[in-house]
PAFIPA-393669 format. One record per residue (C-alpha): residue number from 1; residue in three letters; z, x negated, y negated. Coordinates in nm, 2 decimals. Last residue first. Layout:
residues N
VORO:num:residuo:Z:X:Y
VORO:NUM:ala:Z:X:Y .
...
***
This chain:
residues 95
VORO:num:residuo:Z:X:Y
VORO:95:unk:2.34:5.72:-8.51 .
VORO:94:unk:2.15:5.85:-8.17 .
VORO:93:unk:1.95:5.50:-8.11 .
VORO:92:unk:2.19:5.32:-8.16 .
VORO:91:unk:2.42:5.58:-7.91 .
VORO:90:unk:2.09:5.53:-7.67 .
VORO:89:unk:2.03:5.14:-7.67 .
VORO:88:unk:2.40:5.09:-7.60 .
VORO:87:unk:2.36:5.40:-7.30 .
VORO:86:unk:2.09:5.20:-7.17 .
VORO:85:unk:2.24:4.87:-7.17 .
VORO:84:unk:2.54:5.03:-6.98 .
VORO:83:unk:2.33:5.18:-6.73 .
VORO:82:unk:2.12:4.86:-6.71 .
VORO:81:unk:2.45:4.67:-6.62 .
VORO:80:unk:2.52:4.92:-6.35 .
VORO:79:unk:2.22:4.89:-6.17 .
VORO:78:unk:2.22:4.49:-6.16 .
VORO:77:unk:1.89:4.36:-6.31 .
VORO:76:unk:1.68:4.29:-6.01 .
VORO:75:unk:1.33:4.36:-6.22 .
VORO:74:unk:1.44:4.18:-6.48 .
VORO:73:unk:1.47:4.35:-6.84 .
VORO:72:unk:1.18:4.37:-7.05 .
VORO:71:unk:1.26:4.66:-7.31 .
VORO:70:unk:1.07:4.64:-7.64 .
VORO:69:unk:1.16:4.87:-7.97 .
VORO:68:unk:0.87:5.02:-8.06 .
VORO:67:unk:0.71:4.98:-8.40 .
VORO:66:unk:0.47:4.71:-8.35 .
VORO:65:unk:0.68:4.56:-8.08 .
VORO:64:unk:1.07:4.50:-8.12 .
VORO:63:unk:1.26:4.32:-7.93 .
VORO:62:unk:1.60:4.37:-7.64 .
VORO:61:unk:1.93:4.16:-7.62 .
VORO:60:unk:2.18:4.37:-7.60 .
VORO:59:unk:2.55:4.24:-7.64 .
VORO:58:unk:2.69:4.49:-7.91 .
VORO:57:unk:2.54:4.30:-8.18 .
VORO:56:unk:2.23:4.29:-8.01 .
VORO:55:unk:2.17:4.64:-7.99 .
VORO:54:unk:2.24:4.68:-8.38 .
VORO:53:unk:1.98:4.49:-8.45 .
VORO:52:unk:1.73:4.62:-8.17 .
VORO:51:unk:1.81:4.96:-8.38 .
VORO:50:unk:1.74:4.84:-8.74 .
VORO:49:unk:1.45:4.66:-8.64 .
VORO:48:unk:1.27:4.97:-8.46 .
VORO:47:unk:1.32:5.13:-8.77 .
VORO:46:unk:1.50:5.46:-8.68 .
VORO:45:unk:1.34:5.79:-8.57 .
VORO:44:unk:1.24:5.53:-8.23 .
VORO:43:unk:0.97:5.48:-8.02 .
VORO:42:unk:1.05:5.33:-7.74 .
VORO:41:unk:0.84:5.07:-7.58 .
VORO:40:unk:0.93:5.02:-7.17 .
VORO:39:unk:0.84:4.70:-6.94 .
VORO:38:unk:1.05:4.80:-6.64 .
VORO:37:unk:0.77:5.01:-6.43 .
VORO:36:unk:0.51:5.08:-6.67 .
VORO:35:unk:0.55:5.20:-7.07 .
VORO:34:unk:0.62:5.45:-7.27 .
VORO:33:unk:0.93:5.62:-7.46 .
VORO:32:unk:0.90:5.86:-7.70 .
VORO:31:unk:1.02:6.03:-8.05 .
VORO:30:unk:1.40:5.88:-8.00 .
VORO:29:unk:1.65:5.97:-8.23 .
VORO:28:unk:1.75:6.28:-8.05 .
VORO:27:unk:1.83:6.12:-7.71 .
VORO:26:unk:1.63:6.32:-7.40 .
VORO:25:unk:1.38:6.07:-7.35 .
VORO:24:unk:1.62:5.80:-7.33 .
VORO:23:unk:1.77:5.90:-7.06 .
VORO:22:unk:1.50:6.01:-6.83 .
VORO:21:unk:1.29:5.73:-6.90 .
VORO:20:unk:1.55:5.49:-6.79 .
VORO:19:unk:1.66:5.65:-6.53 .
VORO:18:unk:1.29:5.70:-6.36 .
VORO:17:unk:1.27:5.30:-6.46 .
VORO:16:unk:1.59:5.20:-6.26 .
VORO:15:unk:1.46:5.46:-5.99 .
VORO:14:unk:1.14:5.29:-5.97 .
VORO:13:unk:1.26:4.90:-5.98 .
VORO:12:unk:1.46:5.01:-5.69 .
VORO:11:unk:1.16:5.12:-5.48 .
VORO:10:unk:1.01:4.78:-5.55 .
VORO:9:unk:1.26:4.64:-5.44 .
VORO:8:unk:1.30:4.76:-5.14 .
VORO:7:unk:0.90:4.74:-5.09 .
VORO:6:unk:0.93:4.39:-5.13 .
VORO:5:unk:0.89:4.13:-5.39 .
VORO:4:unk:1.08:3.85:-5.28 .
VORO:3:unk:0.75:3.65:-5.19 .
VORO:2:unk:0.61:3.65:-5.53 .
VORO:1:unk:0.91:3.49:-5.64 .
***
């Protein structure tokens, strides 16, 4: 695997992180979100429970950490499947 990592991809792991951030920071029911590259924590108004929950009964698999709920997706995850993970994680977050 070690060999795949390029600076392509590397570059695309970016963007799909600079979206991420950029989304979720601006939802209501979310205080922050931190993290590195694709391995996020978001801190949620909701229990962090309640909202991974909810994510995965609408086909979202994502964890909770302390109080954060986890995001570890791969780092070739399709663009367009993150966007519609993101926007799952974002209306549970938002209710």
């Amino acid at each position: 695997i070690l060999s795949r990592i390029d600076d392509a991809l590397l570059s695309e792991v970016k963007k799909k992180s600079e979206y991420i951030f950029d989304r979720l920071s601006a939802c209501s029911g979310v205080e922050s979100v931190s993290g590195m590259g694709l391995m996020i924590g978001i801190k949620t108004v909701k229990p962090a429970g309640e909202v991974v929950k909810a994510c995965m009964e609408k086909g979202v698999l994502c964890l909770t950490a302390k109080d954060k709920v986890r995001l570890l997706p791969s780092l070739n995850i399709d663009f367009e499947i993150l966007r519609e993970a993101v926007e799952i994680i974002a209306s549970e977050c938002e209710r």
